[in-house]
N, C-alpha and C positions, 0 to 999 in steps of 0.2 A: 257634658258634665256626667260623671259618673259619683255614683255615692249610694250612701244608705239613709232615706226616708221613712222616717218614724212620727208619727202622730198620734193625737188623740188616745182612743183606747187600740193598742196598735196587739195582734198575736205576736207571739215568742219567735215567731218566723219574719227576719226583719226583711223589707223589701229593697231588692236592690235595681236599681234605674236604672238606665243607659239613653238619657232624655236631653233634649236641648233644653237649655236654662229657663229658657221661657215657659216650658212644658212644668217644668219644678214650679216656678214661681205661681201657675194655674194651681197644678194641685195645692201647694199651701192654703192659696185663696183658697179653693172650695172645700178648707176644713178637713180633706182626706176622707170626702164620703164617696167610697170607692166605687156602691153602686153608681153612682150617678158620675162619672170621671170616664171617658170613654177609651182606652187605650191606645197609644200616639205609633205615630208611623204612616208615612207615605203610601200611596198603593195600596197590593193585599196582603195583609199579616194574618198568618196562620196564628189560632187561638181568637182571634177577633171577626174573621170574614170570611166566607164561607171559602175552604179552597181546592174541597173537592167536589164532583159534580155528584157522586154516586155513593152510596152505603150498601155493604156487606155486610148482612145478620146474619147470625149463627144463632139458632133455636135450642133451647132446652140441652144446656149445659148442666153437667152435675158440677155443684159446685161443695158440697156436704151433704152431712143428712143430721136429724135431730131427731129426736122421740118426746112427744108433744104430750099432752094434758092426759091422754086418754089411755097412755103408753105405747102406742104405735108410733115407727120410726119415720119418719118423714123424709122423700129424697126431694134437697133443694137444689132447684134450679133455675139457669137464667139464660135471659139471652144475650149476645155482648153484637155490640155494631161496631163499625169499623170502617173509614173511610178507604174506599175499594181503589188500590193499586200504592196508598201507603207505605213509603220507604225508610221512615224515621222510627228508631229500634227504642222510644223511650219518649212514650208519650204519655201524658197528663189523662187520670183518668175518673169517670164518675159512676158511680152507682147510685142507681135511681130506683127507689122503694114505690109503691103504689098505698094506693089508700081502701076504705071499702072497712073502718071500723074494727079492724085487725079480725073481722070473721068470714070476710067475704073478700073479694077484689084478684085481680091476676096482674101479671108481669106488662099484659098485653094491652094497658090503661092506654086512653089514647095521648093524653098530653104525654105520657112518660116518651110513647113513642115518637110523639114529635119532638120533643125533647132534647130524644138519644138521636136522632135523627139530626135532628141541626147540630147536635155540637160534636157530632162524628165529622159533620161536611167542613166544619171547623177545623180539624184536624186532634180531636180527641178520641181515645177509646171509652165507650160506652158500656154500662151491663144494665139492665133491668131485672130487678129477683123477685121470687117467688121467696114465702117465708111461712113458716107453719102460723094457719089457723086456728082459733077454736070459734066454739059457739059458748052463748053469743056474742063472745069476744068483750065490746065498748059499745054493745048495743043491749038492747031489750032490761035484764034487770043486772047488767053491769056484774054480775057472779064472778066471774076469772080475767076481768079487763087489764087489771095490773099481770096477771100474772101473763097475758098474753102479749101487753105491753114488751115485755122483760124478754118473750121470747122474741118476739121480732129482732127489738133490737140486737140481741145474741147473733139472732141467721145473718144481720147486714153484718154485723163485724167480721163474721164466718167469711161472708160474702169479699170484703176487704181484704183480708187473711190469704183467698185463695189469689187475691188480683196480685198483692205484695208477695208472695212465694212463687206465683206463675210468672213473675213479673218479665222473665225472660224469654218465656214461651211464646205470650202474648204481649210481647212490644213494648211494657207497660215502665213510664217511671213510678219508682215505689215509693219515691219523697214527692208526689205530688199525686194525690186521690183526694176527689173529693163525693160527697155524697150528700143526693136531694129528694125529695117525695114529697108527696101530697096528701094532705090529711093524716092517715095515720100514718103515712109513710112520709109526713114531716114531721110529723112526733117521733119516727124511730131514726131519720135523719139528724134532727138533733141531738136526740140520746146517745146517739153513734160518738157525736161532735163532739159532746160533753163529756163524754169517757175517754176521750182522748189520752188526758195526762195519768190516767189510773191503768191505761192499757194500752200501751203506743205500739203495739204488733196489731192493733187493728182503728192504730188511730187514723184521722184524716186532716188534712190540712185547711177544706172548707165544708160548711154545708151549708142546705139552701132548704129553706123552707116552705111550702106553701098552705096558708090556713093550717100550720099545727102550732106546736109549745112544748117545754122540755116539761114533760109529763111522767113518772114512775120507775126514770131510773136516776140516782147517785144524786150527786149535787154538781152543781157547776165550779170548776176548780181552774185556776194558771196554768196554765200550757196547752188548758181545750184548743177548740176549734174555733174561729171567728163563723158571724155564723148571719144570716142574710134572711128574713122573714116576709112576708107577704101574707095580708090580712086584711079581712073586712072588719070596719069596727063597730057591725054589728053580726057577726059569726052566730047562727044559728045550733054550730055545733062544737066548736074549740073557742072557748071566748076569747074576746080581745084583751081582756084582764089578763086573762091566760100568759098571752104572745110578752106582753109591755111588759110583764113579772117577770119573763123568760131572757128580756132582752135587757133589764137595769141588773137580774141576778149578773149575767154576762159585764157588764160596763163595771160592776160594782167588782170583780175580777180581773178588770185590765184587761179584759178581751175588746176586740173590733166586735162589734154585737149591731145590725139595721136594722130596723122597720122600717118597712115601704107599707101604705096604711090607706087602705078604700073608705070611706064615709057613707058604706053601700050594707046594706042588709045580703049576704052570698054565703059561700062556704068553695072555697075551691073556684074560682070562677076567672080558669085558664085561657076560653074560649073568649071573654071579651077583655081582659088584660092580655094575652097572650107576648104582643112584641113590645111591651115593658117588661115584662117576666122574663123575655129570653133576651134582651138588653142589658137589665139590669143584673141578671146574673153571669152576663160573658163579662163587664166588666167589674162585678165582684169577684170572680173566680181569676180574673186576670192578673190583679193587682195581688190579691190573696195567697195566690200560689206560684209569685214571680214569675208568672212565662214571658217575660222579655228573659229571663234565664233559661227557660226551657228550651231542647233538641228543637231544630226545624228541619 
């Protein structure tokens, strides 16, 4: 059966199947919550299983520069992963933000790496960026939080920008990017998401959030990004109020908008959620950004 599959709060991006009947009639039942819908197919499916053995990182790529709070010019940089010996000229791709309060933290987060690490072996192109700081950023007495806020998310979109114009260099499909972080680097991942329809040269098709909330930039608008959260509900430092406001503003827009939701007092806590987190966002990002349509 082939067709177009639309449900619930569905993005502007309709999905299109290539499923046996019986595959259709599951996803109905389960409401179309696509984290949790595991992607169908026989065997091993590139985008779902891991299908290379090895990753190729490239360190400290200039990806832009900006000139930050203090007026010095900032050169941003990333690293991109790549599953090593890769022959497909047009592949799905993510950038992955880090966290650290927007005044501290590097590219070189350990989840980010595992991350970019599994979903290279999948057969994705990966980046991890680096993004202008300041002091003290979203910490101590909050002095230039927004404004630091606004700058991150500016570098990811940079960041986005250079993945869609290089898209030929680096292999990359330009109708299929998406982008994720942690802490503050899921506050700037959503930000990212949420500006989608006010800026589509550095829009994305999904993001993924972990412990953040669409925090100090725009509003959330039709055509954003669907968007996938992960949260303790009791967050020490992004609250959960936060996340739930961030995820009905989305539903209340007609977007695909998750919460996946811990009952746990954490902040970030990738190390013992880990293979739900990278579960439930292979089959969010599956469903999300059509790769049963995607190059293999």
């Amino acid at each position: 059966m082939t067709g177009a599959l639309v449900c619930g709060h569905h993005s502007p991006m309709r999905i299109r199947l290539v499923v046996p009947l019986l595959a259709v009639l599951a996803i109905f039942a389960a409401g179309c919550d696509w984290p949790n819908i595991s992607p169908p197919g026989g065997g091993t499916v590139r985008y779902r299983d891991p299908v290379f053995n090895a990753v190729t990182v490239t360190s400290n790529l200039t990806y832009g520069s900006a000139v930050n709070l203090e007026g010095q010019t900032i050169t941003l940089q990333l690293d991109m992963y790549q599953p090593t010996g890769d022959t497909v000229t047009a592949r799905p791709a993510i950038v992955w933000v880090h966290g650290g309060s927007f005044c501290c933290g590097d590219k070189t987060s350990s989840e980010l790496v595992d991350e970019a690490t599994t979903f290279s072996k999948e057969g994705y192109l990966n980046v991890s960026i680096n993004y202008r700081l300041e002091s003290p950023g979203c910490s101590g007495n909050f002095s230039n939080c927004v404004a630091a806020i606004g700058e991150a998310a500016a570098d990811a979109q940079t960041a986005v920008r250079f993945l869609r114009t290089n898209a030929t260099r680096y292999r990359i499909d330009p109708n299929r990017i998406a982008i994720g972080g942690s802490s503050a680097g899921a506050i700037t991942a959503l930000n990212v998401g949420y500006s989608t329809s006010q800026d589509p040269s550095a829009g994305v098709r999904a993001a993924v959030s972990l412990s953040g909330a669409h925090l100090g930039v725009g509003t959330v608008s039709p055509g954003d990004a669907p968007a996938l959260d992960f949260h303790c509900t009791t967050d020490p430092l992004v609250s959960y109020s936060a996340a739930v406001s961030t995820i009905n503003a989305a539903k209340a827009q007609g977007l695909d908008a998750f919460l996946e939701s811990w009952n746990e007092t954490c902040h970030v806590p990738y190390a013992e959620h880990r293979q739900q987190i990278l579960d439930q966002t292979r089959n969010f990002l599956w469903w999300e950004m059509d790769l049963a349509g995607a190059a293999t």
